[in-house]
C-alpha positions in Angstrom: 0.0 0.0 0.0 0.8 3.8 -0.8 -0.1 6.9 0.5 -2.2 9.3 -2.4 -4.3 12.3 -2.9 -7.3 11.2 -4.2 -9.9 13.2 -6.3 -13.2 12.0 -4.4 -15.8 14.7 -5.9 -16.1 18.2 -6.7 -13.6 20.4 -4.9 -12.5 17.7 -2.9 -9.1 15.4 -2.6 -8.4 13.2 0.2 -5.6 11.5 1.3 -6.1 7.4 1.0 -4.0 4.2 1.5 -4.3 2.7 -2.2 -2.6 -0.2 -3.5 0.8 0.3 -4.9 1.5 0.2 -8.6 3.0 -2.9 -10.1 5.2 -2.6 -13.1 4.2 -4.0 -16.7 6.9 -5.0 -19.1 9.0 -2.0 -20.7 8.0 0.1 -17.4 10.0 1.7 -14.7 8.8 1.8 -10.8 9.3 5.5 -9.5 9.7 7.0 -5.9 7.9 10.4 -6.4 9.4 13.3 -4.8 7.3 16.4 -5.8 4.6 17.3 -8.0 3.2 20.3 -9.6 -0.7 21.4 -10.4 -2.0 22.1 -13.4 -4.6 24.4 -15.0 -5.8 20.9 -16.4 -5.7 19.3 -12.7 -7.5 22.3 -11.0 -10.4 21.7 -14.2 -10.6 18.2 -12.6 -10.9 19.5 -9.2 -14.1 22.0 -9.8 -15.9 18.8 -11.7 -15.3 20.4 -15.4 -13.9 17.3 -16.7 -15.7 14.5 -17.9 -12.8 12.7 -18.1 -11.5 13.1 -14.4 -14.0 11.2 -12.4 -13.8 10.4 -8.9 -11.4 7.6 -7.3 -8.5 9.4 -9.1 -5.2 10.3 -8.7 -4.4 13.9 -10.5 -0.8 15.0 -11.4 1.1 15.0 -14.3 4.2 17.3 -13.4 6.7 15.2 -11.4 10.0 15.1 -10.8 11.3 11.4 -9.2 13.8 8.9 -8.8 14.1 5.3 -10.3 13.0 2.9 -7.4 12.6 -0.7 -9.5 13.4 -1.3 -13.2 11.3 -4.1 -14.9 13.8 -6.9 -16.3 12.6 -5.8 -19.7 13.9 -2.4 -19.4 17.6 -1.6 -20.8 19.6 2.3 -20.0 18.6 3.1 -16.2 19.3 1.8 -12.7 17.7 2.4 -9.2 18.6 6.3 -7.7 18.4 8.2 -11.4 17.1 11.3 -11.0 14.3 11.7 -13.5 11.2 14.2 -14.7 8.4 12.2 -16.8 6.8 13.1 -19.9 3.2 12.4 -19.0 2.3 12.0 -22.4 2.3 8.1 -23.3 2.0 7.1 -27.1 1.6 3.9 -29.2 4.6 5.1 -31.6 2.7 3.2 -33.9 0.1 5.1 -35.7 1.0 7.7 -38.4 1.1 10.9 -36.3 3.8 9.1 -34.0 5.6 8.0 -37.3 5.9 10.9 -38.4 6.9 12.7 -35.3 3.5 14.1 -34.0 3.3 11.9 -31.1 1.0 14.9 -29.5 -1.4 13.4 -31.8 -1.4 9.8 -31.4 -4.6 8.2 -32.1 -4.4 6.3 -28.9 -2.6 9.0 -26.5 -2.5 8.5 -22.3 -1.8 11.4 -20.2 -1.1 11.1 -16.3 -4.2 12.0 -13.8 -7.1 11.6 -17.1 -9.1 9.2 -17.9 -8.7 5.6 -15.7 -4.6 6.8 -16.2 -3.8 7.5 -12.4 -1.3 10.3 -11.8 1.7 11.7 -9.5 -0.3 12.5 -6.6 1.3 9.0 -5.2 4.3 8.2 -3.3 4.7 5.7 -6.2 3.8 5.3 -10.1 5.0 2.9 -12.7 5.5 4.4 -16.4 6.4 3.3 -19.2 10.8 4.0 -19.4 10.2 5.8 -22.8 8.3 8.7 -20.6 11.7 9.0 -19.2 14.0 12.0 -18.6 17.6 12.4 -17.3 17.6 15.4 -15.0 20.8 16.9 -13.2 21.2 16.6 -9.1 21.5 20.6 -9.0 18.3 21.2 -10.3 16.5 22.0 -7.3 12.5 20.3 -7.6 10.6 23.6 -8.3 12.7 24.4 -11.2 12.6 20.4 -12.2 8.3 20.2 -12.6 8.3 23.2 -14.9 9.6 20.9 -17.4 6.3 19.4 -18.3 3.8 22.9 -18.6 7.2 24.3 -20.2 7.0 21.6 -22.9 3.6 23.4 -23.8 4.9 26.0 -24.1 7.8 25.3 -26.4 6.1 23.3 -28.8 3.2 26.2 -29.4 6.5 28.6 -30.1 7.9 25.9 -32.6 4.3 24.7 -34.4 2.8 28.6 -34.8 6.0 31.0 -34.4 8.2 30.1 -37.3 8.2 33.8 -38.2 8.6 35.8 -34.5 6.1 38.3 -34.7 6.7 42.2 -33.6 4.3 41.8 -31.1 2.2 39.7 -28.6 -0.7 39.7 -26.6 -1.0 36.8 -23.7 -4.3 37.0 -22.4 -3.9 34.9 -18.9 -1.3 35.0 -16.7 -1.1 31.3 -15.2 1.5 29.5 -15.9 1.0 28.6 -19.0 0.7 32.7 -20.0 3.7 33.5 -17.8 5.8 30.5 -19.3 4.8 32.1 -22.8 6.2 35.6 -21.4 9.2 34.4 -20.4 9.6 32.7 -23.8 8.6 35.8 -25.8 11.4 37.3 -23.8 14.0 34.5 -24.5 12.8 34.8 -28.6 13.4 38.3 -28.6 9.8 39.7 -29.2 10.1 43.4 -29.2 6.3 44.2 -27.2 4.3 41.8 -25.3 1.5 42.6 -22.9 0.0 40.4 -20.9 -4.0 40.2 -20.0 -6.0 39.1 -16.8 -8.3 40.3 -13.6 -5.8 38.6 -10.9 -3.2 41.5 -9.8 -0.8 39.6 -8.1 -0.3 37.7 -11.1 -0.1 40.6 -13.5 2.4 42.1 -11.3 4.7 39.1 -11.5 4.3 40.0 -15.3 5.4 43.3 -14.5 8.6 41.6 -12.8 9.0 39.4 -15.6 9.2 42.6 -18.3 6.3 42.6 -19.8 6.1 45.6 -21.9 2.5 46.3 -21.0 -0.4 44.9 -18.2 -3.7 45.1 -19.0 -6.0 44.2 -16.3 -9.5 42.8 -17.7 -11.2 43.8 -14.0 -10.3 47.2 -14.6 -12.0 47.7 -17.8 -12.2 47.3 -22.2 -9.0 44.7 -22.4 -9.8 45.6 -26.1 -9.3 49.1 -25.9 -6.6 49.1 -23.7 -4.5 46.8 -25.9 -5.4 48.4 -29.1 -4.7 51.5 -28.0 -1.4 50.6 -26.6 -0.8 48.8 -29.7 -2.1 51.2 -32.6 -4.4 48.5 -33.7 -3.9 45.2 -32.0 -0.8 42.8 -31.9 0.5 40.6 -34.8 0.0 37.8 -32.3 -2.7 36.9 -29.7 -2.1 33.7 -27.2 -5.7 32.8 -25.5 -5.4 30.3 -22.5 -8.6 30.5 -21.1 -10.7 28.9 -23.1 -14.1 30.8 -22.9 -16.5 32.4 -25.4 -15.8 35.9 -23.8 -11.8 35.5 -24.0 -11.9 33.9 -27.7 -13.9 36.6 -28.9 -11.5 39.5 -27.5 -8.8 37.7 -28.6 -9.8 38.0 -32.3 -10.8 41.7 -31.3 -6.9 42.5 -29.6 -5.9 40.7 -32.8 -5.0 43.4 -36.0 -5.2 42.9 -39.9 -3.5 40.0 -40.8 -2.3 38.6 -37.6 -2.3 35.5 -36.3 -4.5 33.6 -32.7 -3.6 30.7 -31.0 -6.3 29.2 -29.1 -5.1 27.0 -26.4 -7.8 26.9 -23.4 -10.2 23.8 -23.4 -12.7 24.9 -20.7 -15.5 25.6 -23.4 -16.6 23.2 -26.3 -17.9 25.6 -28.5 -18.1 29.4 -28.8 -19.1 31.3 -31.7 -16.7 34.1 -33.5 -17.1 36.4 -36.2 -15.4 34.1 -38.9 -16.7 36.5 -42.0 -14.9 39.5 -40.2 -11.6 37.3 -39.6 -12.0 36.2 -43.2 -12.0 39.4 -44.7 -9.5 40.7 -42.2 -7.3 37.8 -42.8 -6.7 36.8 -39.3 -4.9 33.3 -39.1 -6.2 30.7 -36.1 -3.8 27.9 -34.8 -4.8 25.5 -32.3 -2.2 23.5 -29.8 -1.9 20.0 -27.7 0.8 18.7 -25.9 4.2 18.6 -27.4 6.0 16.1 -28.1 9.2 14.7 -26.9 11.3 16.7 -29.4 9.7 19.6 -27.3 10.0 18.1 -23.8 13.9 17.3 -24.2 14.0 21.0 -25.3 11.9 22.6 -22.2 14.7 20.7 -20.0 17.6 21.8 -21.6 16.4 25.6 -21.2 15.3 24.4 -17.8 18.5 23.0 -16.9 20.2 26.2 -18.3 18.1 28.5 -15.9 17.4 30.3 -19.3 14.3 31.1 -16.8 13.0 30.8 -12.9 9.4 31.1 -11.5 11.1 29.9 -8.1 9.9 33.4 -6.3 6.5 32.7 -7.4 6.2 28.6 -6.6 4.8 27.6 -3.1 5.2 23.9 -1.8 3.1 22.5 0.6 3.0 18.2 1.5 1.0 16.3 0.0 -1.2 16.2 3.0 -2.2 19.8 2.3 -3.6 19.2 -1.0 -6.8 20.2 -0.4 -5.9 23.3 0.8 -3.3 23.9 -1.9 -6.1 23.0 -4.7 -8.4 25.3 -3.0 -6.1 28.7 -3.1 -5.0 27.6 -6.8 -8.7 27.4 -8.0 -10.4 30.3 -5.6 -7.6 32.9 -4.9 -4.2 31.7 -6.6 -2.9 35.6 -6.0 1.3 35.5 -7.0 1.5 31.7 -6.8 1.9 30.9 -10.6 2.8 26.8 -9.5 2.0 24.9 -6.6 4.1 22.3 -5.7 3.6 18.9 -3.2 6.2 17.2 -1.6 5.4 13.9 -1.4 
């Protein structure tokens, strides 16, 4: 038996004794050490997804060590330092062929589905899902790998041309990962978007050339003022009618959107106005490991740090670390269990 947080209902996770994992062929048996919360995890702990249902274990961003190695297994040893790609693919199907594992036709992710997650003292995963990491990397810097990975693959898929300027509306992770990013790719003006100040003043810390907060009044406005027309590029993370209709409004003549929030199925947008504006849409999932061995290496080069703005409580205080991350997050952009 194991020690895990368990998500038992809406806005509820409990700590249970559950039965350890045990390890198939071509898997690896890890000692987790801390894990990270996700925009994607907190969706799961309001009861948003249908594909989170209770008598789960959430997580997904986790840095570990190898505890057992099935016989199978070739290329690591008990007491490696690892992170895991969460992502688990059939590298069998077309997409993974062809190096688009993100869209495998029979993808697994950590903490979805009957997949449990890193919430657990222990997990089993398949050794592909697998990283090296370095023994200086302290933890907080180590689970920024995975949301990171997001990150870098968005930049790679829709950024082939860096655009003169950027507008991030939400400043989670995800939008403060993408600032720092913007800032490493040299983008000349990037303002970021949201209602929560703390968060917008880590922005502010971060150097972003504008903050716009959407509590205050017309995000619209405000960045298309600032910007004499809107930005070349707008990142969306929220994923809501009202945010992916001002994104195509902060967006200017022949610019481009990337939608990446999931919390709505459907929203409608004014698709003869982008037509005739020509305003390009992208869409993003996942990453694949191509991106994931480069969000370590920049990682590991401390090309960036969101240590000021990471809390860690134990495991035990999950509850009570969901509930600030999905009521009143403030400055905390990641929080981080030790388990």
């Amino acid at each position: 038996m194991m020690k895990a947080l368990v998500y038992t209902g809406p806005e509820t996770v409990q700590m249970m004794d559950v039965a350890s994992p045990t390890m198939a062929p071509g898997e690896v048996l890890l000692k987790v050490h801390a894990s990270g919360i996700c925009g994607s995890d907190i969706h799961g702990f309001l009861g948003h997804s249908e594909r989170r249902k209770p008598g789960l274990i959430l997580g997904h961003e986790a840095v570990a060590t190898v505890d057992k190695v099935h016989a199978s297994v070739t290329g690591w040893k008990a007491g490696q330092r690892v992170v895991i790609n969460p992502l688990q693919t059939c590298g069998l199907c077309p997409a993974c062929m062809n190096g688009k594992q993100n869209l495998c036709s029979n993808w697994k992710v950590l903490g979805l589905d009957r997949c449990h997650g890193t919430y657990a003292e222990f997990i089993s995963v398949p050794a592909a899902c697998l990283y090296p990491v370095s023994e200086t990397l302290s933890e907080a810097e180590a689970i920024m790998t995975e949301p990171l990975a997001n990150v870098v693959h968005f930049f790679r898929t829709t950024m082939s041309e860096v655009p003169d300027s950027l507008t991030i509306m939400g400043a989670g992770a995800i939008g403060i990962l993408a600032l720092s990013m913007a800032k490493l790719r040299g983008i000349a003006k990037v303002c970021v978007v949201d209602k929560n100040e703390g968060r917008l003043e880590v922005a502010r810390q971060l150097k972003a050339d504008h903050i716009v907060s959407s509590a205050a009044g017309d995000p619209v406005k405000a960045v298309r003022e600032w910007s004499g027309g809107g930005t070349e590029f707008v990142i969306e993370t929220a994923g809501i009618a009202k945010t992916r209709r001002q994104a195509v409004d902060l967006c200017r003549r022949g610019g481009r959107i990337l939608f990446i929030g999931m919390a709505e199925m459907e929203s409608s947008l004014p698709w003869i106005e982008m037509i005739r504006d020509e305003k390009s849409v992208f869409t993003t999932f996942c990453y694949t490991p191509r991106d994931f061995q480069t969000s370590l290496e920049i990682i590991e080069a401390r090309k960036l740090d969101l240590r000021p703005w990471t809390e860690t409580r134990p495991l035990s205080d999950g509850q009570a670390g969901f509930l600030k991350m999905a009521k009143d997050p403030g400055s905390t952009i990641k929080m981080m269990f030790k388990i």
